[in-house]
N, C-alpha and C positions, 0 to 999 in steps of 0.2 A: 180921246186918249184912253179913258178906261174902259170903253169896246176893244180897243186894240190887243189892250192887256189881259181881256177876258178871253177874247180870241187866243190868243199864245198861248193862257193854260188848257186852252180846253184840247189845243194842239200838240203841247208836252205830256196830258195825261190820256189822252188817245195809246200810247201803246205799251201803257202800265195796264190799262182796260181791257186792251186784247188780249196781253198775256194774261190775266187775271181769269179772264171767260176761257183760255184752252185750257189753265191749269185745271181751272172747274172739271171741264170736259172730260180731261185725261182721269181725273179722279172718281168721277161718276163711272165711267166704263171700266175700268178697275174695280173697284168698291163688285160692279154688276155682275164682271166675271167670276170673283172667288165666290159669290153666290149662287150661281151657277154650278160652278164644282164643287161646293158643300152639299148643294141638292142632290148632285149626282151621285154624291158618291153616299147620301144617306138613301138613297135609292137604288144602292148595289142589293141584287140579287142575295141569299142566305149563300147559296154554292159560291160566290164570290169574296164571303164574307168568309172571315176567321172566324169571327164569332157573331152570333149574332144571340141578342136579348129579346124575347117576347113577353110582354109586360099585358096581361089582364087587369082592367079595374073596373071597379063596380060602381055603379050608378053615381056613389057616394064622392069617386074617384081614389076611393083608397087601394092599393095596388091588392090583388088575390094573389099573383101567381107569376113568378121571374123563371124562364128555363132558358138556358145555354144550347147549343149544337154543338156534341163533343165530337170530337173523334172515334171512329169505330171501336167498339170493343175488341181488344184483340188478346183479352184473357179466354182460355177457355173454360167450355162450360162444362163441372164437374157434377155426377150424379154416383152417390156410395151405392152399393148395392147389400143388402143383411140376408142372413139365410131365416131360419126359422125363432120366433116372438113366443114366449109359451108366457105366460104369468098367471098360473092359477098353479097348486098343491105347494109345492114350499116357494116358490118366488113369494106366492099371492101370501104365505106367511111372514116372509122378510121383509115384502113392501110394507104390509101391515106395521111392522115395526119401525121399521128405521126409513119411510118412506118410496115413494116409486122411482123419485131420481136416483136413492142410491143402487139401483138394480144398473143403472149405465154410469162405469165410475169418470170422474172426471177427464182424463184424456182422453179416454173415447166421443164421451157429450162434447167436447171442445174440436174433435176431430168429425163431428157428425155438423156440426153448426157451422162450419168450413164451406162443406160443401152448396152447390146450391141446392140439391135435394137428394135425402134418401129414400130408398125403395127396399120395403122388405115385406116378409113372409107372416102373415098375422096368424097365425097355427090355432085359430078359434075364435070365437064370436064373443062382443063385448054385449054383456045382458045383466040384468039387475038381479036373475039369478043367485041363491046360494048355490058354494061351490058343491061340488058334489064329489070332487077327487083328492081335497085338503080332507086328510087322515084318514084314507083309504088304502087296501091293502095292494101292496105294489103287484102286478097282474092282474089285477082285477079290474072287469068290466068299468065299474066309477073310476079307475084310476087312469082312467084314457076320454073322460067325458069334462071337457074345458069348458070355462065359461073364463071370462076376465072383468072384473071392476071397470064400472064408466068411465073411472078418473084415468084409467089409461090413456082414453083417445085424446084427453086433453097432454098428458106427458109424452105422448107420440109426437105431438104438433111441437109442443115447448123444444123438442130435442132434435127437430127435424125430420125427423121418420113424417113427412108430409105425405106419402105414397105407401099404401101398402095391400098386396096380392091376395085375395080370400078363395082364390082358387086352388083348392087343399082337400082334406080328407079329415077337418075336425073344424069348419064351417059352418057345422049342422049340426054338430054335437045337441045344441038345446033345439033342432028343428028352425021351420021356416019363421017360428015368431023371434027365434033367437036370431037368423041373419036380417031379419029387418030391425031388430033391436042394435045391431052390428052397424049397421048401414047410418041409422041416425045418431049415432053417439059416433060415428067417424064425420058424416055431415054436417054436424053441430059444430065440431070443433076445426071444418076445415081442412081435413085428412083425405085426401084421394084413395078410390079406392077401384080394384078391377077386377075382373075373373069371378065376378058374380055366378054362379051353377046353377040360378034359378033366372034369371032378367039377362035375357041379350044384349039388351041397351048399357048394361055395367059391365060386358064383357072385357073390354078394352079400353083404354082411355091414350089421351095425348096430352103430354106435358109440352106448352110451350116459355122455353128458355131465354131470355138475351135473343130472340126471335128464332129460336133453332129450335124445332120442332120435332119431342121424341116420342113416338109411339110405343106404346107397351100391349101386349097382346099373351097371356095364360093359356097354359096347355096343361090341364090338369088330367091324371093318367085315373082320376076315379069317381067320373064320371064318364055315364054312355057316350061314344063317339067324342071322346075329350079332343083326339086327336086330328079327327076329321073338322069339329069346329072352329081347333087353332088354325088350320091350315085356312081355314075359308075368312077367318077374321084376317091373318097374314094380306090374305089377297085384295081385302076389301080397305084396307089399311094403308097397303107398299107407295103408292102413288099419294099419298094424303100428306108424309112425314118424311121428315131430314135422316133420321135413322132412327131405324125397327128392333126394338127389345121383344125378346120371347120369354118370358121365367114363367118356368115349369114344375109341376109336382107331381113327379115319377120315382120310378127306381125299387131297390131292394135296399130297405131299410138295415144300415151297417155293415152293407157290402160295396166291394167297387161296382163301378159305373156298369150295365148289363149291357148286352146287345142290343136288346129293345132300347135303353133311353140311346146308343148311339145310332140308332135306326132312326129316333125319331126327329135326334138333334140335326143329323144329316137332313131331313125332309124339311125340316122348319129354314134352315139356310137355303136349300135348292128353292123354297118356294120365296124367299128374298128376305129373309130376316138376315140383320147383322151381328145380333151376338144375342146368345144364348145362358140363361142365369137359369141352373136348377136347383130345388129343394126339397127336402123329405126324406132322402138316408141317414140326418143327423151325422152323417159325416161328412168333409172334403172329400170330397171326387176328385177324379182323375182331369185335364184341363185339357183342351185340344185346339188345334189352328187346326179351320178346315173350308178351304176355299178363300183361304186368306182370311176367315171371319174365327172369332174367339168364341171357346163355348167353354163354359164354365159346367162340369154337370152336378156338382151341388156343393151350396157355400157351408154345408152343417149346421153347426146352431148358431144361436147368434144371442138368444138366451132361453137357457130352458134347466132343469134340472137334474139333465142325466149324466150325474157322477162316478158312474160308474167302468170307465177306461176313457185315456187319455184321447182318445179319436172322438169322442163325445162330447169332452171337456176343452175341445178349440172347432173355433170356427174360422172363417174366411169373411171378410168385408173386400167387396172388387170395388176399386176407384176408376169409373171410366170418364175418361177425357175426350171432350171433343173440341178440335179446333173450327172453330167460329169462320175460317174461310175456306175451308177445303172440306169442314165436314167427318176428318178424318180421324178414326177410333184409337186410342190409345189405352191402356190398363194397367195399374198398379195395386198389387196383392198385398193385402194388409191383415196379418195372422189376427186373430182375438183372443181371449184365454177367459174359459165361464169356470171362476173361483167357486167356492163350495160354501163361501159365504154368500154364495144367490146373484155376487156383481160380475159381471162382463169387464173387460179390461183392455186396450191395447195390449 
């Protein structure tokens, strides 16, 4: 009798058993699946991914280093351009006083630190030099031989002026020990520099931006074959860069633009430059579209000390834009006003 009875249960609980082993079943192959597509989907590609985390850790396992995959940049990349730098005879006595920031007054420092880089005209060499034009008779020989305090290259960097052109006509004011003394007080602190008259290798440089790639190339009108050099740096340049800057130091000093600088701006765009920045009339020049490219022929001062009529005492800052997918140049003119107390102003 209780065989009987043992037998029934084992016959009642037979297919509580069975369901019990497929519920198993169904729940293991489930459970296996979303495993599956957790794996796959943390093994999505970064181009599949919205975002994606790359996490570095060091031996210790403490994390170094978290970066994102943003979306392309699609601000464009802005570079100021300045016409001529002077701070030696009364700047280099205002800085001495009331220091070197105050020579660029606040809305202009706030308008330079904007961009991503400025480019200007360094109008003499940075040397340990005493001055030799502070309290000199105005026309006179010392009164045109520059020299600028070191602490400048460091205030150049502070304010963004990261780039600036030494291909000029008072470079060499202290000689060749003076532009190597130039070179390392801008390299110390960082400051780009081009249109070296002595070293080929510093003739040109290339800024690379937000990956957009601008070449700058000097054509300085005083030095031998200034113009035949620009031209051959142009060429050896054009295929290297996104778009080609020419700034130039030519002209007649506080005259409009001559024949010669539009003869030259002409050849520097036929030969593939995109826009053209000149300096050294200490005034605004005349502006021209020519072959659809902008040529600036000179932005005037930018700081310096000649008070002496209103075409002196403003300058020009060119804001060039480029857009980041097409490459395409844009400009905006931005007047400056060189006050008679030594500061620079929007």
């Amino acid at each position: 009798m209780q065989k009987i009875k043992y037998r029934w249960t084992i016959l009642l609980s037979l297919p509580w058993i069975v369901i019990g082993l497929a519920v198993a079943v169904w729940w293991y192959q489930t459970s296996h699946h979303s495993s599956l597509l957790i794996q796959q989907s943390e093994q999505q590609s970064p181009q599949q991914s919205q975002k994606t985390i790359v996490t570095n850790q060091s031996k210790d396992g403490v994390q170094e280093k978290s970066q994102e995959t943003l979306k392309p940049d699609t601000q464009p990349v802005t570079i100021l351009f300045g016409g001529d730098l002077m701070f030696d005879r009364y700047i280099r006595q205002i800085a001495m006083k009331r220091g070197n920031d105050f020579i660029f007054a606040p809305d202009l420092r706030e308008r330079m630190r904007s961009a991503d880089a400025v480019v200007a005209n360094l109008e003499g060499p940075i040397t340990g030099n005493t001055s030799r034009s502070v309290g000199s008779v105005i026309g006179s020989r010392e009164n045109y031989i520059f020299t600028f305090d070191p602490s400048w290259a460091q205030t150049l960097k502070a304010n963004n002026i990261t780039t600036v052109n030494i291909g000029n006509n008072h470079i060499l004011n202290f000689g060749d020990a003076g532009l190597m003394e130039t070179k390392k007080y801008l390299t110390d602190e960082g400051v780009n520099f081009f249109g070296d008259p002595k070293d080929g290798q510093y003739q040109t440089m290339t800024l690379n931006i937000k990956g957009i790639k601008i070449g700058l190339v000097n054509e300085n009108q005083f030095v031998a074959d200034g113009e035949a050099k620009a031209l051959a740096d142009v060429a050896a340049l054009r295929s290297q860069v996104d778009v080609l800057v020419a700034y130039t130091h030519w002209g007649k000093e506080y005259l409009p633009a001559t024949d010669d600088e539009r003869r030259r701006a002409h050849a520097l765009i036929d030969a593939g430059v995109d826009v053209v920045i000149g300096s050294h009339p200490h005034i605004v020049q005349e502006k021209e579209v020519y072959k659809n490219k902008t040529i600036y022929y000179s932005l005037g001062n930018f700081v310096f000390d000649q008070y002496e009529q209103a075409a002196t005492r403003s300058g020009l800052l060119v804001e060039m834009r480029i857009d980041p997918t097409t490459r395409a140049l844009s400009f905006d003119d931005i007047p400056v006003t060189l006050q008679t107390n030594g500061q620079t102003k929007l």
